[in-house]
C-alpha positions as CSV (number, residue, x, y, z in Angstrom):
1,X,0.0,0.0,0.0
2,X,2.9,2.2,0.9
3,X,4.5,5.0,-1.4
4,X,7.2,7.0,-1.1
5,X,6.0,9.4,1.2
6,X,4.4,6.3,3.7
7,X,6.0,7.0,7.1
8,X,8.1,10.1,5.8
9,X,7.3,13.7,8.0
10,X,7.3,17.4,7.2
11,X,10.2,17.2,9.5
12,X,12.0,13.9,8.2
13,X,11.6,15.6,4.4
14,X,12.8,18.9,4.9
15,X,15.7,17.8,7.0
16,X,16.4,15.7,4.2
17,X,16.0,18.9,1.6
18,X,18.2,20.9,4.3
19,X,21.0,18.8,4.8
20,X,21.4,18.2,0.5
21,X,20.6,14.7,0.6
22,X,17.1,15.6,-1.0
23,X,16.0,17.9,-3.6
24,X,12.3,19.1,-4.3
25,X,12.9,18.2,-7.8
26,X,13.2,14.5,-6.4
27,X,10.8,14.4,-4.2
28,X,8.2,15.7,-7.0
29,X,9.5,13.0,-9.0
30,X,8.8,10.6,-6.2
31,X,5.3,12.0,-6.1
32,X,4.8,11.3,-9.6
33,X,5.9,7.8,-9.4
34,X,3.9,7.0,-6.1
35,X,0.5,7.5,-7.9
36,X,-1.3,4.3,-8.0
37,X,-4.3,5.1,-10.8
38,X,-6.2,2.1,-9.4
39,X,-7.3,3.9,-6.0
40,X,-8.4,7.1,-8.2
41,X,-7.0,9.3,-5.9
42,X,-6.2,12.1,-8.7
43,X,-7.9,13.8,-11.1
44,X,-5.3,15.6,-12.8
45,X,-1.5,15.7,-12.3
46,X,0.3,19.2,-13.2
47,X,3.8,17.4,-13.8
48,X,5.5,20.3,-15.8
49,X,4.1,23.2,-13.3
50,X,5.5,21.0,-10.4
51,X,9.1,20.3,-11.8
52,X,9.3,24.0,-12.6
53,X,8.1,25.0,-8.7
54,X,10.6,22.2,-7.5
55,X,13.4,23.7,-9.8
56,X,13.0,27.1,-8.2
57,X,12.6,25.5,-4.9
58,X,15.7,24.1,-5.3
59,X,17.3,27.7,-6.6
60,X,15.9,29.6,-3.5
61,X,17.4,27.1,-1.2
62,X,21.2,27.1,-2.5
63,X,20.5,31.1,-2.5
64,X,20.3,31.0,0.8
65,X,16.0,31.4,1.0
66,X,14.1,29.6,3.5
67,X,10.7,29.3,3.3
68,X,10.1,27.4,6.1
69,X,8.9,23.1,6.6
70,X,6.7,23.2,3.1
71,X,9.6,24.5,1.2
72,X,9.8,22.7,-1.6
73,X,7.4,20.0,-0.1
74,X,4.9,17.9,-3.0
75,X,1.5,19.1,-2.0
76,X,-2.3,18.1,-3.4
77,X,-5.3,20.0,-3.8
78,X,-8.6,18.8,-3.4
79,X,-10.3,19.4,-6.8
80,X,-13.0,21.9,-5.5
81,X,-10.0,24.6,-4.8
82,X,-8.9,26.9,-7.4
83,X,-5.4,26.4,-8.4
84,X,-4.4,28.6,-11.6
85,X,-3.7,26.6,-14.9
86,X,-5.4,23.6,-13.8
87,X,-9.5,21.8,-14.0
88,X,-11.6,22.6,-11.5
89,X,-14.2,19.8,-12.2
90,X,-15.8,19.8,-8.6
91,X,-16.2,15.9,-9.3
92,X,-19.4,17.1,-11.5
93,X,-20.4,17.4,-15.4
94,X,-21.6,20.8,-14.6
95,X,-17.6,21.8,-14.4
96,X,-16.3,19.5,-17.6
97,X,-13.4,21.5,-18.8
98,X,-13.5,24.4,-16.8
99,X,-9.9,25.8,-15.8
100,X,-9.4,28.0,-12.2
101,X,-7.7,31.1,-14.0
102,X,-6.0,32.2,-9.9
103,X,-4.9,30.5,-7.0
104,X,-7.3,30.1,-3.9
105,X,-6.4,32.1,-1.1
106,X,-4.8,28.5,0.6
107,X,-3.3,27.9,-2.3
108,X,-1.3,31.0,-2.5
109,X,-1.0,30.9,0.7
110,X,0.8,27.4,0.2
111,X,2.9,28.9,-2.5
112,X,4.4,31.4,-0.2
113,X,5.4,28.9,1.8
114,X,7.4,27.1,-0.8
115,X,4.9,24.2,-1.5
116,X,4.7,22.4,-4.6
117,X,1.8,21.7,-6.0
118,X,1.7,18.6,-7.9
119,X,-2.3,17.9,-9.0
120,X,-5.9,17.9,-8.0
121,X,-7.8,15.3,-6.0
122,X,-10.9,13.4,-6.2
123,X,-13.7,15.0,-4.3
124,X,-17.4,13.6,-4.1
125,X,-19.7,16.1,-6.5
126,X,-19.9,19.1,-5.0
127,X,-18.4,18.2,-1.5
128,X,-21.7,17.4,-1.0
129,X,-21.9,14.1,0.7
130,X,-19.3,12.0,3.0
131,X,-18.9,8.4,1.0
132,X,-16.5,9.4,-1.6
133,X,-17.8,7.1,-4.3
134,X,-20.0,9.7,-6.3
135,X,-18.1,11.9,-8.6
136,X,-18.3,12.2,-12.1
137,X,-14.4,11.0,-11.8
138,X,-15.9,7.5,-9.8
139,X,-15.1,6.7,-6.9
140,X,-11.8,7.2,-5.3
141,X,-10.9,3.7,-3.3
142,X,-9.7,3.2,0.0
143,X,-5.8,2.0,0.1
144,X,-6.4,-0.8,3.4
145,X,-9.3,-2.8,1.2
146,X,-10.0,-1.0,-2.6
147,X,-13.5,-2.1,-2.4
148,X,-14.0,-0.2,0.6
149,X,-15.3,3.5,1.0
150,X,-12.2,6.5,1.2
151,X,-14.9,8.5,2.9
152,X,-15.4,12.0,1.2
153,X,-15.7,14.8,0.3
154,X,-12.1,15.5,0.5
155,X,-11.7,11.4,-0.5
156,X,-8.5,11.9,-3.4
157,X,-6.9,14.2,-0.6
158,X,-6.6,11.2,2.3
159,X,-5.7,8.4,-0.2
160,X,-2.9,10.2,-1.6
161,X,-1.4,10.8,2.0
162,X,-2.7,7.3,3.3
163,X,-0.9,5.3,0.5
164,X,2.1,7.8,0.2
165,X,2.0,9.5,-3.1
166,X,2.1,12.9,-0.8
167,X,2.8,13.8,2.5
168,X,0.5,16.2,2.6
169,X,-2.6,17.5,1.2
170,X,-5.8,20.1,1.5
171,X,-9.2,19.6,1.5
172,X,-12.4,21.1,3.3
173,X,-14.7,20.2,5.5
174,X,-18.4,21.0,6.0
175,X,-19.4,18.2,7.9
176,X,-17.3,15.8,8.4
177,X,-15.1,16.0,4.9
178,X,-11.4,16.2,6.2
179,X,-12.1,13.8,9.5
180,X,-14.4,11.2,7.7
181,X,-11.6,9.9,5.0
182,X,-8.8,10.7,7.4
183,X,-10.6,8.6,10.2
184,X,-11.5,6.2,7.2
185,X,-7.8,5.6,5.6
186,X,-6.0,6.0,8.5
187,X,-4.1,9.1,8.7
188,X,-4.5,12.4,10.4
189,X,-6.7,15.6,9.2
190,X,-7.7,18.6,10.9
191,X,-10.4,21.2,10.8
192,X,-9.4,24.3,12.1
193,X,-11.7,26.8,13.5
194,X,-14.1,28.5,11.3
195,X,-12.2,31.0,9.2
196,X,-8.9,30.3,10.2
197,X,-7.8,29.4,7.1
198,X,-9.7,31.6,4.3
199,X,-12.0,30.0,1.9
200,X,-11.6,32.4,-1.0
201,X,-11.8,30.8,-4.1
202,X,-13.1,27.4,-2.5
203,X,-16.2,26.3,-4.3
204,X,-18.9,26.5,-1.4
205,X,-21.0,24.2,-0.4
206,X,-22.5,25.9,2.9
207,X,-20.5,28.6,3.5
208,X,-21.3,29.3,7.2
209,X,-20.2,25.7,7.6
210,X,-17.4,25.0,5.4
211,X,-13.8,24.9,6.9
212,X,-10.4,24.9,5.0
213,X,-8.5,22.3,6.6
214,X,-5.4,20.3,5.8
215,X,-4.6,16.0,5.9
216,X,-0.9,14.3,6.6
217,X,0.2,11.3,8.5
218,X,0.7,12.8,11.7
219,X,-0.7,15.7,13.9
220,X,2.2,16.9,14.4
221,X,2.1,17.3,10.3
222,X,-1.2,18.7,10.7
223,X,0.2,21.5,13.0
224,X,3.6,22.2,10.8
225,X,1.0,22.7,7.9
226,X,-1.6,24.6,10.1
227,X,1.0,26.9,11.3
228,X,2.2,27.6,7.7
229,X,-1.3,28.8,7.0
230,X,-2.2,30.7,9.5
231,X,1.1,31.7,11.5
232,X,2.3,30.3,14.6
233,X,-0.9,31.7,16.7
234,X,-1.7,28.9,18.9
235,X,-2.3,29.4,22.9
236,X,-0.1,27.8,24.9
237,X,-1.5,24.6,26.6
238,X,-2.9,24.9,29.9
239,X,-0.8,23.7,33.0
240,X,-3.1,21.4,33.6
241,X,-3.0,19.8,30.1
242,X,0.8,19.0,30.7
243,X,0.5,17.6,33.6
244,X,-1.2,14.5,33.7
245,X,-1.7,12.0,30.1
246,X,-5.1,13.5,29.0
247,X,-5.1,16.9,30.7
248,X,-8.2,18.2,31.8
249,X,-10.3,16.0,28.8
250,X,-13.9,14.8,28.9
251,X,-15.3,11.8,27.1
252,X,-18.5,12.4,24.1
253,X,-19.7,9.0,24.6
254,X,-21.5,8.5,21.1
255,X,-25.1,7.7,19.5
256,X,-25.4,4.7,17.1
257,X,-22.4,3.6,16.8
258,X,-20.2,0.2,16.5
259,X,-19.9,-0.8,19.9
260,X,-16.4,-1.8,18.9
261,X,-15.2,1.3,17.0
262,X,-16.1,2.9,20.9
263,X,-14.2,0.6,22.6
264,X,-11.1,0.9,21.0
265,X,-10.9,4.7,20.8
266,X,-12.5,4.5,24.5
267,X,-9.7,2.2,25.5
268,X,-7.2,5.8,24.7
269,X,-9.3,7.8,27.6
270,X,-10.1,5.1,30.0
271,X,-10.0,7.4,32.5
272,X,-11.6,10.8,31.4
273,X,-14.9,11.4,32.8
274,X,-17.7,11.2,30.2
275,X,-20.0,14.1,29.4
276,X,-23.3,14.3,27.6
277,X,-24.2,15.7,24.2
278,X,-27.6,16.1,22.6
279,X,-26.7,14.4,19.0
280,X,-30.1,15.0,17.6
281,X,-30.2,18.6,18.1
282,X,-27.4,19.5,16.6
283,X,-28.1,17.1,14.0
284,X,-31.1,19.1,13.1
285,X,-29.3,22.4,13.2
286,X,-26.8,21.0,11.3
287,X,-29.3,19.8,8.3
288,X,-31.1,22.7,7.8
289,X,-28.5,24.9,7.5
290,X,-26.4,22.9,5.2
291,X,-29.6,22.4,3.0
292,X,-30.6,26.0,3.0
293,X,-27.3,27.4,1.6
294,X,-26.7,24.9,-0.5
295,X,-29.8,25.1,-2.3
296,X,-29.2,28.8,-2.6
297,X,-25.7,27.8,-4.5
298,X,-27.1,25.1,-6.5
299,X,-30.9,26.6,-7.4
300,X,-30.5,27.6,-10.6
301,X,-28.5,24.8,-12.0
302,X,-31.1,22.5,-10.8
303,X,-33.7,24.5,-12.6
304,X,-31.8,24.4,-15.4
305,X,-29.5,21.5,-15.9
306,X,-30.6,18.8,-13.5
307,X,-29.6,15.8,-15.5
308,X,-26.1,17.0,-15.3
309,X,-25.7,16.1,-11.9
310,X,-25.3,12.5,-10.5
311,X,-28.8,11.0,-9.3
312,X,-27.4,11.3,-5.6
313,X,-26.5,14.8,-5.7
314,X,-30.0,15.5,-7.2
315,X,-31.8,13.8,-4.9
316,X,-30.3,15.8,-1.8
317,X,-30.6,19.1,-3.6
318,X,-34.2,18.7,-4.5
319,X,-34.4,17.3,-0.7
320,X,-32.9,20.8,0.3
321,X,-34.8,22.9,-2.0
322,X,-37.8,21.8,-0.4
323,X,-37.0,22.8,3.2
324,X,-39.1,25.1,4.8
325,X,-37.9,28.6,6.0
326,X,-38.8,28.2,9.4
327,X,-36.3,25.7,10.3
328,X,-32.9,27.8,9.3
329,X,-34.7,30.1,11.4
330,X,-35.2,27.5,14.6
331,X,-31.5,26.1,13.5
332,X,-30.2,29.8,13.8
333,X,-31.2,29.9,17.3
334,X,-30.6,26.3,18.3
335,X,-27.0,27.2,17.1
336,X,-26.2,29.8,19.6
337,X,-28.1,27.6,22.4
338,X,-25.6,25.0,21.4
339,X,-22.9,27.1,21.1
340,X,-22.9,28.5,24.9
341,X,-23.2,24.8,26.3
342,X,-20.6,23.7,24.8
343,X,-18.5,26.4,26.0
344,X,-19.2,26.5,29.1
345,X,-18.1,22.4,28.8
346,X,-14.5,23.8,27.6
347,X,-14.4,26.0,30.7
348,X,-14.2,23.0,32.3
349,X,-12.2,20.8,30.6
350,X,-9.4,21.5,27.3
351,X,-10.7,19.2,25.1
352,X,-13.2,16.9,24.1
353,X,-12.5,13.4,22.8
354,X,-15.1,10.7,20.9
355,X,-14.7,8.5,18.1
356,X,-14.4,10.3,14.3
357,X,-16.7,8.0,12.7
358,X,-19.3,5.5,14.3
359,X,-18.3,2.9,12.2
360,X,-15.4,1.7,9.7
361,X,-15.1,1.7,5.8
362,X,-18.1,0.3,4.3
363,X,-18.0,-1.1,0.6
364,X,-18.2,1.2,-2.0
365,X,-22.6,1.9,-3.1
366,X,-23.7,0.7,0.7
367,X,-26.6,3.3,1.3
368,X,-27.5,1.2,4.6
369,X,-25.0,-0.7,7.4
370,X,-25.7,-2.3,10.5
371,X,-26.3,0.7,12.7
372,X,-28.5,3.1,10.7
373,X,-28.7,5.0,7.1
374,X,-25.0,5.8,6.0
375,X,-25.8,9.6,5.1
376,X,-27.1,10.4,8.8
377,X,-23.9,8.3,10.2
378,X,-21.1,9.5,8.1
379,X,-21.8,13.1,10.0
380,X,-23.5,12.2,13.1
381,X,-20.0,12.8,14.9
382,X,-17.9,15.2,13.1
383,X,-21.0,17.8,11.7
384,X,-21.4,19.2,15.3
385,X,-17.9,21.3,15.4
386,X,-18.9,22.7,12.0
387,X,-22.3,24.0,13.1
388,X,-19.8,25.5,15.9
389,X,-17.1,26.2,14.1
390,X,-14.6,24.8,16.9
391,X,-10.8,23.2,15.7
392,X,-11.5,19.6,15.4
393,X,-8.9,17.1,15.3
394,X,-9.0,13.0,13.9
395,X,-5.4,10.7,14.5
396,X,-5.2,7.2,14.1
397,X,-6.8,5.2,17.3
398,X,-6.2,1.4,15.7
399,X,-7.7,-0.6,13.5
400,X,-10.9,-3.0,13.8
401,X,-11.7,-5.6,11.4
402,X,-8.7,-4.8,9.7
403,X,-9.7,-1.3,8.4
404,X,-8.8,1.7,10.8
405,X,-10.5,3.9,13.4
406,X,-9.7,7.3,14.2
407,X,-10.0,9.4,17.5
408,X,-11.6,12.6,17.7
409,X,-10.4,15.8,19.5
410,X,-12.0,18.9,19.8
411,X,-11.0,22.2,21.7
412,X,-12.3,26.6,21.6
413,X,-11.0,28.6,19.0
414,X,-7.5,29.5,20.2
415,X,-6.2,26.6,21.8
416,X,-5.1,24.7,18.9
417,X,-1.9,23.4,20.5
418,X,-4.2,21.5,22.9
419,X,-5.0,19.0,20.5
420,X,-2.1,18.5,18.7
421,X,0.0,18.0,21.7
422,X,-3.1,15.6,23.1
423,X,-2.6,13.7,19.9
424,X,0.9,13.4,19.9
425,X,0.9,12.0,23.4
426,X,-1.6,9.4,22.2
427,X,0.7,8.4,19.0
428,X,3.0,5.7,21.2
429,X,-0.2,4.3,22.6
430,X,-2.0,3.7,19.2
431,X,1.6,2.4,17.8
């Protein structure tokens, strides 16, 4: 399963680029050979662009310029984010041939960093939905069984770092769709807080729900490439936090899920006191605002061109279009209900730990498993801290039936470094 990048950190590769014995012309080149077209993890590779960043990354460096840990480091771009020269096909016929003519704001953002950028990945049409197996591309596959879900939206992103044709890639997440196919494939992804890293010339989807975030094979990945978005502007962990293995951290035991996904993440916390969570509610919230603004993004093409999207992406539009007004309004005000019990739970404790998804990778076209309709499940964990807009956090927790599980963390806006030193102290206990 393992490319070149499998097992190889931010900090591993630029050491490696810093001491000579890499360049970012060979580790492009490694990229490019690391693509495995069976798991359908790309949907367009920018070869020439790359080699030309990597040959100037490569210039800068014996100039003397420093860009920091992404200098020169091979990068991918989840195929709903502008990146000037190449398709952005948003996994949907309504986007055949189109070309982004600027960067995203991330993207530049990742430039001026010294990234390279070497293609675009597979996303689920329209980031709307969480299986990763409905794109006009077809479905991207997961690397641990290839007739088994990636999870989605941001599906191409966490195959190409889970079967190491990249260390590190973005993606976005409006409910669930950097954790899902990180939780899914095995590797790390984080959702930072709402806004933190700007959306500008993201595709929306909901846009008072999506999130920027970014997908590697460690948190401590996660963090090098958060902090080369947004700056180093993370609060220092609390005294507490340090001071014993899970800090000050409360248990989210969850609804519906496989009792033995629980127990293995559970078995990470066995002693942090549990704390209750109304599921439902914020499930409801969660719905009708997603619906509402996505309809208002996709009204007019579904007047006019409905048969160019996939039947599943129909169906939940025209499921969204006929939501009634009164329930963004109710969701509006549940959401700031929510939002004040949930802080007053962080007052208490630093972070929040639970499972990122009830249940592992299920074959690619289930609609239905064992514990419920797939749709509801795929978010019932991970869409709450999108309706908040709180930094959410997913690392590997082990594996069950052979396909992995992921822990999730959440914190408040602010205290990023909470959860990314949580997770790191957790890494010798999953390994």
């Amino acid at each position: 399963m393992g490319g070149f990048f499998t097992g190889r950190t931010l900090a591993d590769l630029g050491h490696g680029l810093r001491s000579g014995k890499e360049t970012a012309q060979g580790l492009v080149a490694r990229a490019l050979e690391s693509v495995d077209p069976g798991l359908n993890a790309f949907v367009a590779l920018d070869p020439e662009g790359a080699e030309a960043a990597a040959r100037w990354a490569d210039e800068e460096r014996a100039s003397g310029i420093d860009r920091g840990p992404l200098h020169g480091v091979p990068v991918a771009v989840k195929d709903i984010i502008d990146v000037a020269g190449l398709p952005t096909g948003m996994g949907s016929a309504h986007f055949d041939g189109h070309v982004a003519e600027d960067d995203a704001v991330c993207v530049a953002m990742l430039r001026n960093a010294g990234a390279v950028i070497v293609g675009k990945t597979g996303t689920q049409e329209f980031a709307f939905g969480g299986t990763g197996d409905v794109s006009a591309s077809g479905p991207v596959r997961n690397p641990h069984d290839r007739e088994r879900m990636s999870g989605g939206s941001s599906s191409g992103s966490a195959v190409a770092v889970a079967a190491g044709m990249v260390p590190l890639a973005l993606g976005t997440d409006t409910g669930g769709s950097v954790r899902i196919p990180s939780a899914f494939c095995g590797i790390a992804g984080f959702k930072p807080a709402y806004g933190a890293i700007p959306a500008g010339g993201v595709f929306p989807l909901s846009r008072s729900l999506d999130h920027v975030g970014v997908l590697a094979g460690s948190a401590a990945d996660c963090r090098t490439a958060y902090r080369a978005l947004t700056g180093p502007a993370e609060a220092a962990p609390s005294p507490a936090d340090t001071a014993a293995p899970h800090g000050r951290a409360a248990w989210i035991e969850p609804a519906a899920a496989d009792p033995e996904v629980v127990r293995t993440v559970r078995a990470l916390f066995p002693d942090v006191p549990a704390e209750p969570l109304d599921f439902a509610g914020l499930r409801e919230v969660f719905i009708a605002i997603e619906f509402s603004e996505a309809y208002d993004v996709h009204a007019e093409r579904v007047a006019d061109a409905p048969g160019r999207y996939l039947p599943p992406t129909l169906g939940r539009l025209e499921e969204a279009g006929r939501m009634p007004g009164w329930r963004l309004v109710r969701a509006l005000r549940e959401r700031d209900r929510y939002a004040r019990e949930v802080a007053e739970l962080l007052d208490r404790y630093d972070y929040l730990a639970m499972p990122t998804m009830p249940i592992t990778a299920p074959e690619i076209g289930a609609t239905e498993v064992e514990s419920g309709p797939l749709k509801a499940l795929l978010v019932s964990l991970t869409s709450p801290w999108n309706v908040l807009g709180l930094p959410a956090l997913t690392v590997p927790a082990g594996m069950v039936g052979g396909l992995p599980v992921g822990a999730q963390l959440i914190t408040r806006r602010g205290a990023e470094s909470t959860l990314f030193d949580a997770a790191e102290r957790l890494a010798p206990t999953v390994a």
